[in-house]
Structures are given as structure tokens and as C-alpha cells.
Backbone as a printed PyTorch tensor [residue, N CA C, xyz], in Angstrom:
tensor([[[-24.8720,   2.8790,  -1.9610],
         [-24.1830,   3.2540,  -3.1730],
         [-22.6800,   3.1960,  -2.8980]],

        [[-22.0140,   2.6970,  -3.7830],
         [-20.5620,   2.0260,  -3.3510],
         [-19.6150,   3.8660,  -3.9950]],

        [[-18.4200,   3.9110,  -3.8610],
         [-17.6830,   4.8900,  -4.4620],
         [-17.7600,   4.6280,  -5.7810]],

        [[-17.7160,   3.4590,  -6.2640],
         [-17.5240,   2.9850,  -7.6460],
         [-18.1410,   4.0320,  -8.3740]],

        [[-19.3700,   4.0950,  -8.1500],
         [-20.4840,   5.0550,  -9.0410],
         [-20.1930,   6.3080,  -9.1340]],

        [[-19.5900,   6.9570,  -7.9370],
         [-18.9160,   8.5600,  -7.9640],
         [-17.8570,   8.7080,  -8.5920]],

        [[-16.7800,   7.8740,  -9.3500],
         [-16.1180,   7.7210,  -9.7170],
         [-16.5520,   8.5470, -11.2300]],

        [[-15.4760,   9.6630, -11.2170],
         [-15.6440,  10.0730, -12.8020],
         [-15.0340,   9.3780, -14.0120]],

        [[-14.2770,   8.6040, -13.7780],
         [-13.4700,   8.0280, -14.5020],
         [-13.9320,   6.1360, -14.7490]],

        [[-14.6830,   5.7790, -15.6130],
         [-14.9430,   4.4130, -15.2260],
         [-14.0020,   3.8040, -15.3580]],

        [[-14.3070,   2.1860, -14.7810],
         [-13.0520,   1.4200, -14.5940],
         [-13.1690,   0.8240, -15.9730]],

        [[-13.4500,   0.7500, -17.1030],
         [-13.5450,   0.4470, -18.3590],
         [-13.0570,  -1.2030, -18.5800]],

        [[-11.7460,  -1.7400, -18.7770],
         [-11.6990,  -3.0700, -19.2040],
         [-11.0720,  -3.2650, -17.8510]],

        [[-10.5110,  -2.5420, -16.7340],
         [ -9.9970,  -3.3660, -15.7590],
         [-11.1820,  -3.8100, -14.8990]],

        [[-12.4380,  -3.0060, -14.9490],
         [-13.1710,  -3.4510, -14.1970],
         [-14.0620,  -5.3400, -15.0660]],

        [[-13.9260,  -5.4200, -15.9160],
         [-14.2130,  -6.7400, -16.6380],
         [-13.4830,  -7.9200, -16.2240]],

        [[-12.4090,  -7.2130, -15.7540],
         [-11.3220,  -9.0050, -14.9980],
         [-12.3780,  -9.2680, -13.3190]],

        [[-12.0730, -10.5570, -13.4780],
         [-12.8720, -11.1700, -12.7420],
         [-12.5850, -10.9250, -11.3540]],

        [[-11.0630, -10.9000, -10.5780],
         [-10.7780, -10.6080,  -9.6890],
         [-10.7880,  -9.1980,  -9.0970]],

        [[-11.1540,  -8.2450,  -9.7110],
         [-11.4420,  -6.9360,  -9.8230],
         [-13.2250,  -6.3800,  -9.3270]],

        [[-13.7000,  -7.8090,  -9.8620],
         [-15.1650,  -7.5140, -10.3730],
         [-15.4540,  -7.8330,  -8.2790]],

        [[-14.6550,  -9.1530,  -8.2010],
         [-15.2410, -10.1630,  -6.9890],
         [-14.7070,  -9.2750,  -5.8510]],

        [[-13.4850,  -8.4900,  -6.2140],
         [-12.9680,  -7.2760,  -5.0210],
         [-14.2090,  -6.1700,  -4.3240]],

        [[-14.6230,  -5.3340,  -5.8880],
         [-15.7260,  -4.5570,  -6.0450],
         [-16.8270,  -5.2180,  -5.2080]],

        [[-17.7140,  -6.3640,  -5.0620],
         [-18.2400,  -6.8470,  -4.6610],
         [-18.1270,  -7.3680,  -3.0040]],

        [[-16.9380,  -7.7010,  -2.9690],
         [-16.4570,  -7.7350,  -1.0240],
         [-16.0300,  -6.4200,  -0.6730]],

        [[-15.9160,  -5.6640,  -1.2450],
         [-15.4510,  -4.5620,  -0.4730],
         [-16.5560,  -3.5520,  -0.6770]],

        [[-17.4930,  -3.5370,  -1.4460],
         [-18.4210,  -2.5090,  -1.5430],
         [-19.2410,  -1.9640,  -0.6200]],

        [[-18.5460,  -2.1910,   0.6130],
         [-19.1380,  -1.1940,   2.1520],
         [-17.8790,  -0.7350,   2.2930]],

        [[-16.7400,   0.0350,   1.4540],
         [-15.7910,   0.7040,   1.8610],
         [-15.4360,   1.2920,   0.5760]],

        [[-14.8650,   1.9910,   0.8860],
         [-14.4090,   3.1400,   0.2040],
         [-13.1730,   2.2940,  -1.1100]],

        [[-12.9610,   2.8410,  -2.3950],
         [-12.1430,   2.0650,  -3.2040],
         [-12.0560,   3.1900,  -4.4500]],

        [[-11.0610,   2.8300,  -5.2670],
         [-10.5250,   3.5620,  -6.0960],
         [ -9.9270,   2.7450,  -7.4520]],

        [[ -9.7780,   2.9870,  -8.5720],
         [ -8.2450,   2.3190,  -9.1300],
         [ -7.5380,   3.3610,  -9.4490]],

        [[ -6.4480,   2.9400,  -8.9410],
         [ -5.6360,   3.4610,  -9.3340],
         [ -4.2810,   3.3430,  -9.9540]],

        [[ -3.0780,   3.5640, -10.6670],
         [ -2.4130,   3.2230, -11.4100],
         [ -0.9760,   3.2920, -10.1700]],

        [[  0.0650,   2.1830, -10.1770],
         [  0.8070,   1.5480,  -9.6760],
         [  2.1710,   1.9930, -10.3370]],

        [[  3.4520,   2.3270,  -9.9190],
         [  4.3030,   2.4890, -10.5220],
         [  5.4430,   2.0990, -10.1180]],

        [[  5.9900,   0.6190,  -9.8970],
         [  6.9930,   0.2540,  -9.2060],
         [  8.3650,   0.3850,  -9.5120]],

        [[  8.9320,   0.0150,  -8.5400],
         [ 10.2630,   0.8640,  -8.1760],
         [ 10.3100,   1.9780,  -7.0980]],

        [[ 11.5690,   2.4370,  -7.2000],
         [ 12.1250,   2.8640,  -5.6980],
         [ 12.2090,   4.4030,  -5.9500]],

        [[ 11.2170,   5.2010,  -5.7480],
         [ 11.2440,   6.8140,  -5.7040],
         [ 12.9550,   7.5590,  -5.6030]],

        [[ 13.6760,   6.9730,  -4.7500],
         [ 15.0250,   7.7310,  -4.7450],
         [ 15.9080,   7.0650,  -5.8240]],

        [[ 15.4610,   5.5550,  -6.6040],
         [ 16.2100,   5.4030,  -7.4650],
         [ 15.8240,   5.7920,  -9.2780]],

        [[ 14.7240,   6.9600,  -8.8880],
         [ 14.2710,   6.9500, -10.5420],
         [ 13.0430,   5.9810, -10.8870]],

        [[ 12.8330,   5.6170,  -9.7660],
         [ 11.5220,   4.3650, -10.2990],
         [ 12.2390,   2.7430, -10.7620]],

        [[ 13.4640,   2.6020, -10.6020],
         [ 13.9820,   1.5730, -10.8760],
         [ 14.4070,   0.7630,  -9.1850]],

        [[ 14.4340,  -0.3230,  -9.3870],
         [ 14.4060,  -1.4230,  -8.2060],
         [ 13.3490,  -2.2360,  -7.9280]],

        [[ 12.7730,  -2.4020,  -6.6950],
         [ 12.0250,  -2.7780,  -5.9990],
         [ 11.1060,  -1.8170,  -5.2800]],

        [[  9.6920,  -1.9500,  -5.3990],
         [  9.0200,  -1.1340,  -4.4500],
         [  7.9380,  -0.6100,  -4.9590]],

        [[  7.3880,   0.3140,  -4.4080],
         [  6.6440,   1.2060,  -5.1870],
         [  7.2590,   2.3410,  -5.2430]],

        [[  7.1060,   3.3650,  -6.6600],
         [  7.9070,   4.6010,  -6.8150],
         [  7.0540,   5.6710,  -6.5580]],

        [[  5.0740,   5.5070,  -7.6960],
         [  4.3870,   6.2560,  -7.9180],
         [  3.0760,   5.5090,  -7.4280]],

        [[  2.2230,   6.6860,  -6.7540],
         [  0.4790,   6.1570,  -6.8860],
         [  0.1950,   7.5110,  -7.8880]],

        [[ -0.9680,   7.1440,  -8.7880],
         [ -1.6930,   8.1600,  -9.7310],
         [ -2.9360,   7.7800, -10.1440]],

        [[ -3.6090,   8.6020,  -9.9050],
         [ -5.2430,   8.0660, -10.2210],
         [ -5.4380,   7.1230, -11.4570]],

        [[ -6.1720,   6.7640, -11.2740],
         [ -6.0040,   5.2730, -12.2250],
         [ -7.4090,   6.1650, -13.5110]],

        [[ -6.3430,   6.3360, -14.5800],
         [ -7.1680,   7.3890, -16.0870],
         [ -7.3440,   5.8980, -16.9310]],

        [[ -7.0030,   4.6640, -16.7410],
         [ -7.1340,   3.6360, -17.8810],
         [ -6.2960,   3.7470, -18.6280]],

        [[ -5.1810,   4.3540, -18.3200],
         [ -3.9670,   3.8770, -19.0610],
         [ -3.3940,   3.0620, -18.6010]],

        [[ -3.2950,   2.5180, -17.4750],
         [ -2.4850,   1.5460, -17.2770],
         [ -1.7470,   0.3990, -17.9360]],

        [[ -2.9350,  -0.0220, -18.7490],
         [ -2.9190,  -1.1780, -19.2470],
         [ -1.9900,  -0.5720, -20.7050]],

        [[ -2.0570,   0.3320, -20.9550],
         [ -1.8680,   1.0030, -22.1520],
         [ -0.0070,   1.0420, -21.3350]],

        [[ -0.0290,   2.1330, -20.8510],
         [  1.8590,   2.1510, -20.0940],
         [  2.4780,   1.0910, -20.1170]],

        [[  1.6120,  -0.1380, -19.5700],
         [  2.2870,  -1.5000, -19.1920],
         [  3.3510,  -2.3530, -20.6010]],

        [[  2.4990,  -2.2320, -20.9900],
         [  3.1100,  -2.4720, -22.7800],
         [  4.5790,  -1.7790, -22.7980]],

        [[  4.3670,  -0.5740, -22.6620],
         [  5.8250,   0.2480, -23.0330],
         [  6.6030,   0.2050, -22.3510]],

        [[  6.3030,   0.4450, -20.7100],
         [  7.2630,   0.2170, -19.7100],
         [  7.2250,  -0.5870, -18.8530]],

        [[  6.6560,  -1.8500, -18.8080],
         [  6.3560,  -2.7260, -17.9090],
         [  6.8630,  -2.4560, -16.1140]],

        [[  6.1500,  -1.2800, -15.9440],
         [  6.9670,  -0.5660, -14.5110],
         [  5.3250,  -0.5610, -13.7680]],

        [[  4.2580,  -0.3230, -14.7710],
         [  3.2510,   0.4280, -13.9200],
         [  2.2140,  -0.6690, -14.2590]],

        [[  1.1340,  -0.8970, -13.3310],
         [ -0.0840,  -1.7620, -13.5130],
         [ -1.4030,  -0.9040, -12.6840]],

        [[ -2.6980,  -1.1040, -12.8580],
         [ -3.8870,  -0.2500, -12.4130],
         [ -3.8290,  -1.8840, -11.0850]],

        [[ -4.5920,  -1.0470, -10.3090],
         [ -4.8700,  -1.4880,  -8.8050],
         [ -6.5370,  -0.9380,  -8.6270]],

        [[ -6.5860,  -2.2440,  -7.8100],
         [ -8.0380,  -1.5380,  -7.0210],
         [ -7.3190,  -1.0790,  -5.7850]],

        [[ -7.6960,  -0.0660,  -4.9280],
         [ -7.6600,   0.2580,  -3.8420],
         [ -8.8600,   0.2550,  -2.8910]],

        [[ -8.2730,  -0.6150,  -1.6730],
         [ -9.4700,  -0.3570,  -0.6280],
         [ -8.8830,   0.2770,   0.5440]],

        [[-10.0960,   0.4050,   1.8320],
         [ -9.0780,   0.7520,   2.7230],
         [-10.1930,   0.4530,   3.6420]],

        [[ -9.6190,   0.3400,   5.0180],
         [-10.0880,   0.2210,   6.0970],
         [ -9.2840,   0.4140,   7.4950]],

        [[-10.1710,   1.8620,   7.7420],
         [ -9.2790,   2.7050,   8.8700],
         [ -7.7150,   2.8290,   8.2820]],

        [[ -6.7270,   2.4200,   9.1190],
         [ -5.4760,   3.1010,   8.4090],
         [ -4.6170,   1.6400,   7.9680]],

        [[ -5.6170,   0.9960,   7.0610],
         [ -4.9980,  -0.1780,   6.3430],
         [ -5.2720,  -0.0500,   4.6590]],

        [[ -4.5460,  -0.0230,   3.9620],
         [ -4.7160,   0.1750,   2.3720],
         [ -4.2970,  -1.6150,   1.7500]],

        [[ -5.6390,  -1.5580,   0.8330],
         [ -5.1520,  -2.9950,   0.2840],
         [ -5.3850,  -2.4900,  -1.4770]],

        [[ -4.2350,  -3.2790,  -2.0170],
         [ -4.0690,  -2.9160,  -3.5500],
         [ -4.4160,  -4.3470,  -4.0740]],

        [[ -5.0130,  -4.4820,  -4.9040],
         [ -6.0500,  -5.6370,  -5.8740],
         [ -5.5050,  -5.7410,  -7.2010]],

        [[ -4.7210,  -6.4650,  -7.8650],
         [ -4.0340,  -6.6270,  -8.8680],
         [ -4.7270,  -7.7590,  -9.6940]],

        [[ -5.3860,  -7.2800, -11.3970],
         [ -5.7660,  -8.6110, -11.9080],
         [ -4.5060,  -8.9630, -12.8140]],

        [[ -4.4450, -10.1990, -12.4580],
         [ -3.2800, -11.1630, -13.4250],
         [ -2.8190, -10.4830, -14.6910]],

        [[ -3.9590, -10.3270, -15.5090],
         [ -3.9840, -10.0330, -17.1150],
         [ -3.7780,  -8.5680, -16.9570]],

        [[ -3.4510,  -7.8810, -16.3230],
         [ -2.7400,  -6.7870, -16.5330],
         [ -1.0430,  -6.0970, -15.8170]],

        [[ -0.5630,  -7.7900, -15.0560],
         [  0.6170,  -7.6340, -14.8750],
         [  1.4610,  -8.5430, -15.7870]],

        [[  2.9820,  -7.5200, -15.8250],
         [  3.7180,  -8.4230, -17.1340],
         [  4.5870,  -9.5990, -16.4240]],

        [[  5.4740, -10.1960, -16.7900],
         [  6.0410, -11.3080, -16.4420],
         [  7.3040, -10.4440, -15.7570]],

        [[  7.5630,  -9.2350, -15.9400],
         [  8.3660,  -8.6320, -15.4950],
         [  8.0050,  -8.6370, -14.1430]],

        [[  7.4680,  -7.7440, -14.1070],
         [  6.3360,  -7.6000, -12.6160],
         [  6.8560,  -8.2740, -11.2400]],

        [[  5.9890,  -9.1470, -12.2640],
         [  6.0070, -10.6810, -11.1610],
         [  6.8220, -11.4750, -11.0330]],

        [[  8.2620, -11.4150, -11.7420],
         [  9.3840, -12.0430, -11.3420],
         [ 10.2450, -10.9640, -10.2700]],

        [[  9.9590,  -9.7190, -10.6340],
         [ 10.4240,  -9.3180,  -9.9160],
         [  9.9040,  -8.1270,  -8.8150]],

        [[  8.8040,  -8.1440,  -8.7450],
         [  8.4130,  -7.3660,  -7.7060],
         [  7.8130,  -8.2010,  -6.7140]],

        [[  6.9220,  -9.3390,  -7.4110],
         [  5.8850,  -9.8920,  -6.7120],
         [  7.0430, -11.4150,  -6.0550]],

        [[  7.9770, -11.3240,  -6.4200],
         [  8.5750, -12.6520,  -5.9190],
         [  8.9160, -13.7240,  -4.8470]],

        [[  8.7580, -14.6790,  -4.5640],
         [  8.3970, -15.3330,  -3.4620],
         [  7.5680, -14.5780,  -2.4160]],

        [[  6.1730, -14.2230,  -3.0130],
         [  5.0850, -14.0170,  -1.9710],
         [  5.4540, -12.9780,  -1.6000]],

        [[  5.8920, -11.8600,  -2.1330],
         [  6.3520, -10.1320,  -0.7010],
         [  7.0720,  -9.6130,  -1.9290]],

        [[  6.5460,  -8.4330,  -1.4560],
         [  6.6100,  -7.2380,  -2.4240],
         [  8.1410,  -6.4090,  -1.4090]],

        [[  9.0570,  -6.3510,  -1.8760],
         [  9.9980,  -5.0500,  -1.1160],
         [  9.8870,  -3.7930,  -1.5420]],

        [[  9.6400,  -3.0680,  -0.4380],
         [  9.3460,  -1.7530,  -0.4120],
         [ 10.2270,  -0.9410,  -0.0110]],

        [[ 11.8580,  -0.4830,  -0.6900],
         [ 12.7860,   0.2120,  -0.1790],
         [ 12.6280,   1.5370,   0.2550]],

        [[ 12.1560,   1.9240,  -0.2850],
         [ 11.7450,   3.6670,   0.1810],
         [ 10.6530,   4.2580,   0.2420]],

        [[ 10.3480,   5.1420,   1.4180],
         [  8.7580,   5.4030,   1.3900],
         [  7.9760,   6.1730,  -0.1160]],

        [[  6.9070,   5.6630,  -0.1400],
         [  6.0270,   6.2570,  -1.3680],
         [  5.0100,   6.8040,  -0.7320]],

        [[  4.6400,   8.0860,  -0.9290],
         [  3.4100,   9.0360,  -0.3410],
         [  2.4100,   8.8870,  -1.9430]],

        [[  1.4130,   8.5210,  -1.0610],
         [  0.2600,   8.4170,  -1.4980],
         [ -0.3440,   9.6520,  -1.7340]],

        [[ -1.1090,  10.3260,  -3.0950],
         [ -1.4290,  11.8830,  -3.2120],
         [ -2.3870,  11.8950,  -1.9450]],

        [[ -2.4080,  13.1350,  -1.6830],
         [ -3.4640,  13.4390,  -0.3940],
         [ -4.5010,  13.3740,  -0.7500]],

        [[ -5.1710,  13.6360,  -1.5670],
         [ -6.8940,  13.5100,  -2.0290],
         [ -6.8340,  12.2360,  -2.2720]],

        [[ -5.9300,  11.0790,  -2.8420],
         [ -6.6460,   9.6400,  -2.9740],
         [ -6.2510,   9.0860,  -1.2450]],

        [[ -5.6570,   9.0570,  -0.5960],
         [ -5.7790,   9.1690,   1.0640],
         [ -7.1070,   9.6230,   1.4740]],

        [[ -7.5530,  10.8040,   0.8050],
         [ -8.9640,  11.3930,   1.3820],
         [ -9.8250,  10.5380,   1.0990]],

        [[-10.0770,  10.2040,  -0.2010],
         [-10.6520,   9.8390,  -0.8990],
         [-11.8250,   8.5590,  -0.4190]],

        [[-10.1300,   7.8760,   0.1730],
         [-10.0480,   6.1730,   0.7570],
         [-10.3810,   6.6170,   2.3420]],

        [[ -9.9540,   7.2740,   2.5550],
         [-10.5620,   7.6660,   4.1790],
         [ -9.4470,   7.3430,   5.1480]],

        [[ -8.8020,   7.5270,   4.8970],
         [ -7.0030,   7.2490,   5.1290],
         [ -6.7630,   8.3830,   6.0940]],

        [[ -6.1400,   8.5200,   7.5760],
         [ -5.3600,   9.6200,   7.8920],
         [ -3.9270,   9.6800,   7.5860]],

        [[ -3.2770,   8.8370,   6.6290],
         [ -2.2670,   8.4860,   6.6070],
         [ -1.7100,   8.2540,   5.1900]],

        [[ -0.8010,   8.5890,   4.7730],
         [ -1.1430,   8.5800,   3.0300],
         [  1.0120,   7.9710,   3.1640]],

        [[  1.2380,   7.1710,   3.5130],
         [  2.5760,   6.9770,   3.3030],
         [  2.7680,   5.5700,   3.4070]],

        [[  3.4060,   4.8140,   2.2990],
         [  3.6860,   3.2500,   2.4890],
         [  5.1860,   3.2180,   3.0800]],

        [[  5.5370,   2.5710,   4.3480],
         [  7.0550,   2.6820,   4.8890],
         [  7.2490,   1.6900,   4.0940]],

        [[  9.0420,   1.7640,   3.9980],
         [  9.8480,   0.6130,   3.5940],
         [  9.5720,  -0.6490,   4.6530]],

        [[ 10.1500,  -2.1190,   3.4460],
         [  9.3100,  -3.3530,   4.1290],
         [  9.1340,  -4.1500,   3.7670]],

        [[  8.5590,  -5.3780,   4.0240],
         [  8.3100,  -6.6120,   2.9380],
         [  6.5980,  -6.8340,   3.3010]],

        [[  6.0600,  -6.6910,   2.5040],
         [  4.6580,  -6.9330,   2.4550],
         [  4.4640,  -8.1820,   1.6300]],

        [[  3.5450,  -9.0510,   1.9850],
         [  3.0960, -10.1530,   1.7490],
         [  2.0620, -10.2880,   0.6890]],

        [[  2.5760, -10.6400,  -0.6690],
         [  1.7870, -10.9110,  -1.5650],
         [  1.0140, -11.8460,  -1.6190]],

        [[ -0.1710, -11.7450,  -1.6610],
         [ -1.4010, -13.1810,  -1.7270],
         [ -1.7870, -13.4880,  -3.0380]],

        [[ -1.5360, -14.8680,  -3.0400],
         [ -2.5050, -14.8980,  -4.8960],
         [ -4.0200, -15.0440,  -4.5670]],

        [[ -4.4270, -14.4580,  -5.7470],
         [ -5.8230, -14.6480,  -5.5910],
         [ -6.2180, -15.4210,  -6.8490]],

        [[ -7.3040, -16.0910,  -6.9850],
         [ -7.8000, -16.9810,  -8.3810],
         [ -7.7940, -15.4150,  -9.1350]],

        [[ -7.0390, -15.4530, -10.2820],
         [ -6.7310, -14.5740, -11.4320],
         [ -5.8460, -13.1610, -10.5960]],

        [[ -5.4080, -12.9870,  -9.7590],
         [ -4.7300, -11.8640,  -9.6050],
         [ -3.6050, -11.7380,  -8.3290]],

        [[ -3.5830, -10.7870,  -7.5420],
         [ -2.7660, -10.5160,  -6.2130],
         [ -3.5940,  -9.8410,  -5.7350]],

        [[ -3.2280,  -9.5150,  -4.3040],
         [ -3.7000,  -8.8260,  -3.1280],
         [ -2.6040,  -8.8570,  -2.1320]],

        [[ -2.4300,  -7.2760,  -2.0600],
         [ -0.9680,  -6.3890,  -0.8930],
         [ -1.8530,  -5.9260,  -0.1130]],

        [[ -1.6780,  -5.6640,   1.4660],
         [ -2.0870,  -4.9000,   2.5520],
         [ -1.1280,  -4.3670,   2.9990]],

        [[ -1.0900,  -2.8550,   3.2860],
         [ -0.1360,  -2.0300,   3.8240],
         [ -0.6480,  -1.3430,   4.7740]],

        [[ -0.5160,  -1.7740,   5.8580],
         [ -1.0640,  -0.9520,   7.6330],
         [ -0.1350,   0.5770,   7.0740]],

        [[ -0.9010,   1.4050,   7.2850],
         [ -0.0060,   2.6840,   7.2770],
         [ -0.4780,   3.4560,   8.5680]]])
């Protein structure tokens, strides 16, 4: 039985994108989550580069994205003290991805702490993304970030 199912919150239309679905499916001997993404730089207000916020992923995402094109839902996996975030296409804006996701690497100016129960959650002893350039992968319909923490 994967986490998916313990999950009180279903993944509702993000779980319907395809790259989401095929994540769920390779990773379903590990622990996973969605959760909602909030980029930008924690000491600058959430504005810049980076990540600012992690927050359990309620299915608004897709709903925020519209208004503030700052935040997108993520799958989260993890393995031992490596976190990988799963991004489907159709729920990042053009904003986004010109400027967060740009030439392949995400910059990460200031550390973002991960809440401690989704660390637990994921099986994480480690709940903090350092500043950095992490390597964005495309995937057929989406992205994929790995952050050794």
C-alpha cells in the first residue's frame, strides 16, 4: 500500500496529469506527498529566485497559480536524505519557467525549511533545502528537482 492511499487529502486533478500519474507509479515503494511549492527567496518576501514556502498540498495550487503565479503543487518523494519534487507542465505558468526553471537549474538563494511533519512524513532526517543550483530535468509533460539534504 503506497502513502498515496493514507493521504487525507486526494490528489484530485493534479493527480490526472500524466507525469504525476507515471511518478506515483515509479516511486510507489517510497514514501510521497503533494505538496504546494512557493517560489522565491524567504528573506526577500517570496520574491526572486528559489524556493520561499513548502505547504501541504490542499488542491489549491492550481487555484493560487492563476492569481499569483509564485506557487505550483509538487509530488514529493524521498529517499533516505534525498527529496525529489515532480512538477506537471499544465500546472506551471510561463512565469515559472522563464524564470525559476531557466536553463536547466533552479537557484536556490536562501535556505527553505521544510515543515517537520512533511520531513516525517517523507522519512527525511533533514527537513532544510541549502542555497544552490539544482538541476532541472524535463520530463515528457513536466520537471523533476533532486535536493540531497
Amino acid at each position: 500500500m503506497s502513502s498515496f492511499t493514507k493521504l487525507d487529502m486526494p490528489l484530485a486533478s493534479f493527480s490526472r496529469s500524466a507525469v504525476v500519474r507515471a511518478n506515483i507509479n515509479q516511486f510507489s515503494h517510497r514514501p510521497f506527498l503533494q505538496c504546494d511549492v512557493v517560489f522565491g527567496s524567504p528573506r526577500s518576501g517570496c520574491s526572486g529566485t528559489g524556493i520561499c514556502k513548502i505547504a501541504d498540498g490542499g488542491g489549491l495550487g492550481a487555484v493560487m497559480l492563476k492569481k499569483t503565479c509564485r506557487l505550483a503543487p509538487a509530488l514529493f518523494t524521498a529517499d533516505g536524505n534525498t527529496l525529489t519534487m515532480t512538477f506537471s507542465r499544465e500546472f506551471l505558468c510561463p512565469h515559472l519557467l522563464k524564470h525559476h526553471f531557466r536553463h536547466g537549474f533552479l537557484k536556490v538563494e536562501d535556505t527553505c525549511l521544510m515543515p517537520e511533519h512533511i520531513a516525517t512524513q517523507l522519512g527525511l532526517s533533514h527537513n532544510a533545502i541549502l542555497p544552490g543550483q539544482y538541476q532541472v530535468a524535463e520530463l515528457n509533460g513536466g520537471y523533476r528537482i533532486i535536493f540531497p539534504l
